[in-house]
ROTOR-709549 format. One record per residue: y, x, z of N, C-alpha, C, CB in turn. Coordinates in steps of 0.2 Angstrom, whole numbers, plus 5000, padded with zeros to 4 digits. Glycine has a CB too. Layout:
BEGIN
YXZYXZYXZYXZ...
//
This chain:
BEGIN
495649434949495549504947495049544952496249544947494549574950494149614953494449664958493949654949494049674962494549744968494449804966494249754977493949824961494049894959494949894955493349914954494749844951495149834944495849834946494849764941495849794953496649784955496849854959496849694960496449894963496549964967496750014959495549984973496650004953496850044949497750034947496350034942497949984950498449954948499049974953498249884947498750004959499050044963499450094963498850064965499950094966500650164961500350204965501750164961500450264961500250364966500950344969500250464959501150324974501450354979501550354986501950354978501850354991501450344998501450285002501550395002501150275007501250205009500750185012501450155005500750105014500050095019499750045016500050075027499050055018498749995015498349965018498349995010498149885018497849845022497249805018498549795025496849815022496049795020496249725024495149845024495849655019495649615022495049555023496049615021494749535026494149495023494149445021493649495025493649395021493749305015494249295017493149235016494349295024494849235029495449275028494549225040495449325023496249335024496649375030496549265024496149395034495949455041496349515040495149475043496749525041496749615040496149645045497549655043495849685042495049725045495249785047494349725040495649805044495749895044496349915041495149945040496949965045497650005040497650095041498549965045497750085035497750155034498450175030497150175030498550245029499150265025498950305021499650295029499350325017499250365009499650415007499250325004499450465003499950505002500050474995499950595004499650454991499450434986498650364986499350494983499250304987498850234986498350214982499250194984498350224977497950214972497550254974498050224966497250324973496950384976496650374982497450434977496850364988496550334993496350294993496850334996496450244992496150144988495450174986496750094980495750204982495050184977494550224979495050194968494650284982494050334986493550314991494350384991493750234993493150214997492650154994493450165004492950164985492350134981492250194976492450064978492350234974492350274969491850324970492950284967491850344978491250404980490850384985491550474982490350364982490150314987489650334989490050254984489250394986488750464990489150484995488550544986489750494997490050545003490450465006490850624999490050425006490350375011489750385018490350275007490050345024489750365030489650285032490250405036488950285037488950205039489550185041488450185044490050205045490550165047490850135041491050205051490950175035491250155030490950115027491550195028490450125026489950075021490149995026488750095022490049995032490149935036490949905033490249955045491249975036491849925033491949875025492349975032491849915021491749895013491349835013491349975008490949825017490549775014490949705017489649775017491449725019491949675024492649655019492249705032492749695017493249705010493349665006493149755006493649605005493849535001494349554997494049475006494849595000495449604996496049665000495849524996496349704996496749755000497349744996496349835001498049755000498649755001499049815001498849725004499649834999499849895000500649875001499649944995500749935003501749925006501849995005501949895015502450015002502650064999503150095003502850054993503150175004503550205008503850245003503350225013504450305006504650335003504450405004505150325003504050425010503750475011503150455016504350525013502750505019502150505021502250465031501850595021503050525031503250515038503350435041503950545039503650385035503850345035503150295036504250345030502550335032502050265032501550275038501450255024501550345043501450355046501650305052501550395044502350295053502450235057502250195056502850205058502350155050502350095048501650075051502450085041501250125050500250095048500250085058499450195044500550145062500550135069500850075072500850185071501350045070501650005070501249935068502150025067501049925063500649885062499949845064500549915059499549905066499149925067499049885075499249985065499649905078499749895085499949805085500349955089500049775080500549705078499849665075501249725072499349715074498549665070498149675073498349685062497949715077497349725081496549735076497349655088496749785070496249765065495549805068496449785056495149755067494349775071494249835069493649735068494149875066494049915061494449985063494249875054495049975066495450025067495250055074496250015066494750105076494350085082494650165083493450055083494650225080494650295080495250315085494750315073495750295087496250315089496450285096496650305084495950225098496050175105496150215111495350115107495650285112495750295118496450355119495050325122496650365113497250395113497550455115497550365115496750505119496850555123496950615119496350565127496850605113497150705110497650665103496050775105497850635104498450615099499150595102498350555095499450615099500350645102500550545100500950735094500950525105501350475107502050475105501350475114502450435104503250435105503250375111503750405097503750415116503950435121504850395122503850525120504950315124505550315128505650305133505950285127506050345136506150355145506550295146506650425148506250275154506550215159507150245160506150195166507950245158508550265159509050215157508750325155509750215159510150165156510350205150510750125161510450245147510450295140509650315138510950365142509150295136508550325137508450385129507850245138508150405132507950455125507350445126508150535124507050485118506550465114506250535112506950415108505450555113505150635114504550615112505250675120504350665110503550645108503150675113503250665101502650625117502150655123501450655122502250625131501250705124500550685126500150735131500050685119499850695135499350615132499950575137498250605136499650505135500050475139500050445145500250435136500550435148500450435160500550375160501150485167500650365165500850315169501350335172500350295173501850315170502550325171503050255170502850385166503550235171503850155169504350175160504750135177504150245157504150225148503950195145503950245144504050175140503850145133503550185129504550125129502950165127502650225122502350195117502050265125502150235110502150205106501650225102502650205104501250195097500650265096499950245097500750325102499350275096499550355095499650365085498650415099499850425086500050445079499450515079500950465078499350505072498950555068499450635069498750515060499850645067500050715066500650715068499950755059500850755072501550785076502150805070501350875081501750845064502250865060502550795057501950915053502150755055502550695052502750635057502050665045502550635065503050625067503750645069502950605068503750685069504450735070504950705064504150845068504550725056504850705053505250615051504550725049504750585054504950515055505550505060504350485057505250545066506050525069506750545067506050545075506450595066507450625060507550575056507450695053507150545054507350475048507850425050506550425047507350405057507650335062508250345063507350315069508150425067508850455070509550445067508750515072509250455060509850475057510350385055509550525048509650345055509650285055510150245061509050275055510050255067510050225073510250305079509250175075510750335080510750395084510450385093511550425083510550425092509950425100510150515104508750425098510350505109510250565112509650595113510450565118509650645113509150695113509350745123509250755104509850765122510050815128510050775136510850855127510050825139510150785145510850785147509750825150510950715151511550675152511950725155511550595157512550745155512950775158513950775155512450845159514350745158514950735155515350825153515450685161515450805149515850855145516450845140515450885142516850905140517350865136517250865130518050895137517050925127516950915119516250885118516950985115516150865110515550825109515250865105515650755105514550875106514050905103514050895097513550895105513650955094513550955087513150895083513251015087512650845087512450815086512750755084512250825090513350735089513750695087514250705083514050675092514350755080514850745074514350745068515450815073513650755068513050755062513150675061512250775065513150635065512850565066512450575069512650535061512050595073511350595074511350575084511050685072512050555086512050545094512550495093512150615100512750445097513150425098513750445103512950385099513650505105514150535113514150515118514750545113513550495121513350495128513950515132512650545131513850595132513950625137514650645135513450665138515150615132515650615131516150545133515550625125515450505135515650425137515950395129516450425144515550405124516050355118515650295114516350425111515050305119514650235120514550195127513850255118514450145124514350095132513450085132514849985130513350065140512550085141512250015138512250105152512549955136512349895133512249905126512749845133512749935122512649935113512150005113513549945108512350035117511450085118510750075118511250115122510750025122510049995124509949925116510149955135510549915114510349875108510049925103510949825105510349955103510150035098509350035098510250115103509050045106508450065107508050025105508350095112508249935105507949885105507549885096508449835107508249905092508149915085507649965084508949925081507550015086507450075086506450055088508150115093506250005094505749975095505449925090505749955100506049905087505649845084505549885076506149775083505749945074505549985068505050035070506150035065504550035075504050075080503650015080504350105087503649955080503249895082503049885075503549835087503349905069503249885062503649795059502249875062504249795063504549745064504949745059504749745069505149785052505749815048505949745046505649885040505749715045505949645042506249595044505549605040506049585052506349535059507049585059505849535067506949645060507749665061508149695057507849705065508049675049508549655045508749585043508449675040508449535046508849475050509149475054508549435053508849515059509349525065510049555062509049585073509949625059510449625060511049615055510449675063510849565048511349535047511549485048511349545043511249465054511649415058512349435062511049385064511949485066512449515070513149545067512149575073512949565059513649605054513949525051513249675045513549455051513849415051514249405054513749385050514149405061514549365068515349425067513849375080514949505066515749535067516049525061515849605069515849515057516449505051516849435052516049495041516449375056516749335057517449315062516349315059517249375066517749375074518149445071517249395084518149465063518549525063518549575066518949515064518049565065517749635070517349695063517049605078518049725060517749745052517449815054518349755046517849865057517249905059516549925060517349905061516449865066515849855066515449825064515649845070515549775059515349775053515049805049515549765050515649855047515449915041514749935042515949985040514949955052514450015053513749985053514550065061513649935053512949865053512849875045513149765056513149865042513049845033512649925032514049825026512949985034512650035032512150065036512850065030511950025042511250015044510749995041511149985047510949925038510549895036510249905028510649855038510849955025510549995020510250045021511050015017510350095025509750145026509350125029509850195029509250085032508450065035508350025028508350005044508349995025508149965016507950015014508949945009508150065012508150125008507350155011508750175009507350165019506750195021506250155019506750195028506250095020505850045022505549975017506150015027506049985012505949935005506049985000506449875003505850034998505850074992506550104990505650034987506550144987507250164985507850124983507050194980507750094981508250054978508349984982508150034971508349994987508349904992509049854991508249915002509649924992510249844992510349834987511049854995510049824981510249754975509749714980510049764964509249704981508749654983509049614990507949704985509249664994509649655000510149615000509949715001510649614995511049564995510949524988511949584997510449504988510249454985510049404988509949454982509549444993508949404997509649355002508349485005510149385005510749375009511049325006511149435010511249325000511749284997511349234998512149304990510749244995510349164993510149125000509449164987510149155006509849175013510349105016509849265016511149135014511849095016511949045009512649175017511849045005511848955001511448935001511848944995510948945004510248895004510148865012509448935001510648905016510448885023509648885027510648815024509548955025508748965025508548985030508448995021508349005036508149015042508049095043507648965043507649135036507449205036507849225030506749215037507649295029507849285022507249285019508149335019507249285010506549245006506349315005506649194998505749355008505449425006504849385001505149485013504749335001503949324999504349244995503149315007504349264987504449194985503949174981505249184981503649104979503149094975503549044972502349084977503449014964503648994960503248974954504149024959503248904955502748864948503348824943501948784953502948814938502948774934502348754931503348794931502648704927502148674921502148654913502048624923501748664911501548704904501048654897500848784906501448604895501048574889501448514885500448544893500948524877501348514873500948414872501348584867501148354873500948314871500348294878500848334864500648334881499848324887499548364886499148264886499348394882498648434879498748484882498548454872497948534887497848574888498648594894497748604880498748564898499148564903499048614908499048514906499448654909499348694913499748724917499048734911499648754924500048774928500148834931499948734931500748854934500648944934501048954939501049004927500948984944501349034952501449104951501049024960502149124951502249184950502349194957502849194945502049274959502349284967502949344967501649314972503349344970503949404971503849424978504749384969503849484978504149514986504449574985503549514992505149564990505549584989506049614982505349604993505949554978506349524974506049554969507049524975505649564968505049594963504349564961504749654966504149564952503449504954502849554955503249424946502449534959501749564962501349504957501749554973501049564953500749534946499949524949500749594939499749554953499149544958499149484962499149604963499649444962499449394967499649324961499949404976499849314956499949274951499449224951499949304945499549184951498949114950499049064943499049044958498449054940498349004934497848934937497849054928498248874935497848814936497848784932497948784941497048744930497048694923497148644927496348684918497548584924497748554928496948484927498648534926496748464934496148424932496248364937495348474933496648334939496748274941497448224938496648274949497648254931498148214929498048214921498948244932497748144919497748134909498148144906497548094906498748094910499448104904499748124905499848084901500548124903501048174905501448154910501548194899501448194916501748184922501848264925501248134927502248264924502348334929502548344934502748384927502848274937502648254945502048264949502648194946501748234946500848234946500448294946500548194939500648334941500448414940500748444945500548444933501348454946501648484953501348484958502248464955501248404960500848394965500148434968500748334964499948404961499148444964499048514962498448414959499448554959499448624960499548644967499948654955500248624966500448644977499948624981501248604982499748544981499248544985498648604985499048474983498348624978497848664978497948724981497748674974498448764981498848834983498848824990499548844980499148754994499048795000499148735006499648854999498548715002498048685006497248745008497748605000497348785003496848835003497048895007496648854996497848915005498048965010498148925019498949005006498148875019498148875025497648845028498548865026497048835025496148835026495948925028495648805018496248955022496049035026496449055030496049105021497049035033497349065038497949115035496749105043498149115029498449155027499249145025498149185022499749205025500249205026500549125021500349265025501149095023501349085018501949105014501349045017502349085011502949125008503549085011502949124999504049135011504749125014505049065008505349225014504949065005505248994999504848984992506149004997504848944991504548894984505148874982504048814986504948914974505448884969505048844964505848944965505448784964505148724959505448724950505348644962505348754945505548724939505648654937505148744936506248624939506448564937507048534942505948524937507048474941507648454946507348414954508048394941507848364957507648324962506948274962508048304963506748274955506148224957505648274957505948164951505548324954505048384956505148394960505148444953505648414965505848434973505248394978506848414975505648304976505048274980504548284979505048204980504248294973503448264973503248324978503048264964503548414975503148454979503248464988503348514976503848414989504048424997503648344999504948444999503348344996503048254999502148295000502948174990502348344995501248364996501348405004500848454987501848445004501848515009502148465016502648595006502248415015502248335022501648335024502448245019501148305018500648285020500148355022500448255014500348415022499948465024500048485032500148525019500848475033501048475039501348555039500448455043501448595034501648645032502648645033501248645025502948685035503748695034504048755032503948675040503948745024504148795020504848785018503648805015505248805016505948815015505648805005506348905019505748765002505748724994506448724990505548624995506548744985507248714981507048694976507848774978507048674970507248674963507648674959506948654961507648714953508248764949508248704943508048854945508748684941508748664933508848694930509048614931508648694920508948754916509348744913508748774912509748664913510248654909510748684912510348594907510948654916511648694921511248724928512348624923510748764928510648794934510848764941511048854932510748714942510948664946510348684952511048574943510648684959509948684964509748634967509848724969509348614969509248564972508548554980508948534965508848534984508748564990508548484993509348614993507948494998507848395002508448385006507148375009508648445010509048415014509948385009508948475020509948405005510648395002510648344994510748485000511048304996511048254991511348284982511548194994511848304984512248344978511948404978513248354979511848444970511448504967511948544971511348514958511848584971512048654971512348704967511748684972512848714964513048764959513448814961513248734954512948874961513248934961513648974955512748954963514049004956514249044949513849094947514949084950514049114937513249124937513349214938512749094928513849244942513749304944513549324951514149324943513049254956513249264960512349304960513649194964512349324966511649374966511149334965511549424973511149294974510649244976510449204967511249164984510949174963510749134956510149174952511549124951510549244954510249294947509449294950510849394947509449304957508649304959508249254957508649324967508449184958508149124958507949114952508449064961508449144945508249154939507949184936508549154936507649224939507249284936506549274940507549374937506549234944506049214947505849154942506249194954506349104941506149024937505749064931506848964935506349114926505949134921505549144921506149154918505249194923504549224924503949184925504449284929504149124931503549074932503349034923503949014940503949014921503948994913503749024910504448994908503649104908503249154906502849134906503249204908502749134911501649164916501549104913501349184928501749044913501548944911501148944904502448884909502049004901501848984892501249024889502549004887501149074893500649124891500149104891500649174893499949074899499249044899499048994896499149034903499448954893499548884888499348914882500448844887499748964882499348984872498648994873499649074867498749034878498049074879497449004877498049104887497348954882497148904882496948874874497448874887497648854871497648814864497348874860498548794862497348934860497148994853496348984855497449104854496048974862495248954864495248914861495048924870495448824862495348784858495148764853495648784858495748824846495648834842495048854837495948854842494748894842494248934838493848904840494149014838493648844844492948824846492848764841492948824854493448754834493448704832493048704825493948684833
//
């Protein structure tokens, strides 16, 4: 797809987006109050472009986006990012002297203020940020997320207003310990570093271990952490995705959870006109922008071992010639001989991607490391995701397959 063509395809709402070049580089991040709108303004007016910008654009291979729920939110994120990609491109903001910072003090309770400019002091600083108003509003977000003192330490008997909001843990009331604080602030950095994804690993690890040792309380209070940071940070609606991503995360014994799944199959009737298709999902959603079609050109007859093969081989043997991400898990359409053929190509690449494949008759999974399929019940989440994933790769197979056979047709 064209990059004008696919920047039209961009939802009006706010979030950040990432320029990137051949190699798959992030070159430049910015934020939006409106994606599309913004996207397409650095090809659409192209009299009111500036050399910096013409430089950039001619570097432009492909651009990404990530969806927030408000401005405040993409605001971090892009700062966060930003500071985590070191994109050439983002040069405007390096010396940092008239742009407001977030600010954590060296304390065994530290708080968290927005400064500028920034000193030299033993803080943590974060930044810089474009406007004060939206991050003010951002932090209320986190805060409300992860509480933090704001006041200065001093014991007292009653608890502030603060702490009965949710918005403090009560310091100064002693009803926190200076260790689960400072984990606080850890979480609290790693949603400042642009991290939201590592620490919803983390921390449903940690709501694992306490549900484990019975420890249900702290449990609860983790699960609906990790639903309001979802909510900020994966679109409105994150916990059906959330414990899906989780369920299939704990039956598949997978190492992260699967934000980025790709899923092929293969497509032909008698041999003829063979063809092959990778759906991409992230965060349990298909991203129609990144969808791949392959005619299959080094197998004559029917082998869908054969065709598996050289499709994956083709996919990503190339994503990892450009240096580019790969995905959290590969879903295969078929059973255990499928599994090998595709985990024999990703051997020979030297690649270690986490692979299953789904059968349709009885929804059986099939995994290398495990001899006996898998069968999950069919209300379980993790099943329901790996199915809507398989189907849709079937889709995208059969469509391109007609598509191909109605060419055919008319050229006859």
């Amino acid at each position: 797809m064209a990059l004008k063509e696919k920047i039209k395809t961009f939802p009006d709402s706010c979030g950040v987006y990432l320029m990137k070049d051949t190699l798959g580089k992030i070159i430049y991040i910015g934020k939006a109050l409106c994606l599309r709108k913004r996207v397409g303004s650095y090809f659409w007016h192209l009299n009111t472009r500036n050399a910096k910008t013409n430089l950039l654009i001619a570097h432009v291979n492909d651009i990404d986006f990530i969806k927030t729920r408000s401005e405040a939110e993409a605001l971090i994120l892009e700062a966060g990012l930003i500071k985590r990609n070191f994109p050439k491109y983002n040069v405007e903001m390096r010396d940092g002297k008239s742009y407001p910072f977030i600010k954590i003090t060296k304390e065994e309770f530290p708080t968290i203020m927005i400064a500028r400019p920034r000193k030299k002091d033993n803080a943590v600083y974060f930044g810089p940020y474009t406007s004060v108003r939206l991050l003010k509003e951002a932090l209320r977000a986190i805060r409300g997320v992860f509480p933090y003192r704001t006041c200065k330490i001093r014991k007292k008997k009653k608890a502030c207003l603060d702490y009965h909001l949710g918005l403090c843990p009560g310091v100064c009331i002693g009803k926190v310990k200076a260790l689960d604080y400072q984990k606080t602030m850890q979480n609290i950095r790693m949603v400042l570093e642009g991290r939201q994804t590592e620490l919803l690993d983390k921390l449903y690890k940690e709501m694992r271990i306490a549900s484990d040792k019975t420890r249900f309380e702290e449990a609860a209070k983790i699960r609906n952490q990790i639903e309001a940071l979802g909510a900020l940070y994966f679109e409105s609606k994150p916990k059906g995705y959330l414990q899906e991503a989780n369920t299939l995360k704990e039956a598949l014994k997978l190492t992260k959870l699967p934000w980025r799944i790709e899923a092929f199959d293969i497509s032909n009737i008698l041999g003829k006109e063979a063809v092959g298709s990778m759906v991409y999902f992230l965060r349990g959603r298909p991203d129609k922008n990144n969808y791949r079609r392959f005619k299959i050109k080094t197998v004559n007859n029917i082998d869908d071992y054969k065709m598996l093969s050289e499709i994956v081989c083709r996919r990503y043997s190339r994503l990892k010639q450009e240096g580019r991400k790969m995905p959290d898990l590969i879903v295969i359409d078929g059973g255990k001989g499928q599994l090998c053929a595709v985990k024999q190509e990703l051997d020979k690449l030297g690649l270690n991607i986490s692979v299953i494949a789904i059968a349709k008759e009885n929804e059986e999974i099939f995994a290398p490391e495990t001899r006996t399929p898998l069968k999950l019940s069919f209300d379980n989440p993790g099943l329901q995701l790996l199915q809507r994933v398989r189907n849709e790769a079937h889709r995208f197979a059969l469509k391109y397959h007609r598509l191909l056979r109605k060419k055919a047709t008319f050229k006859k």
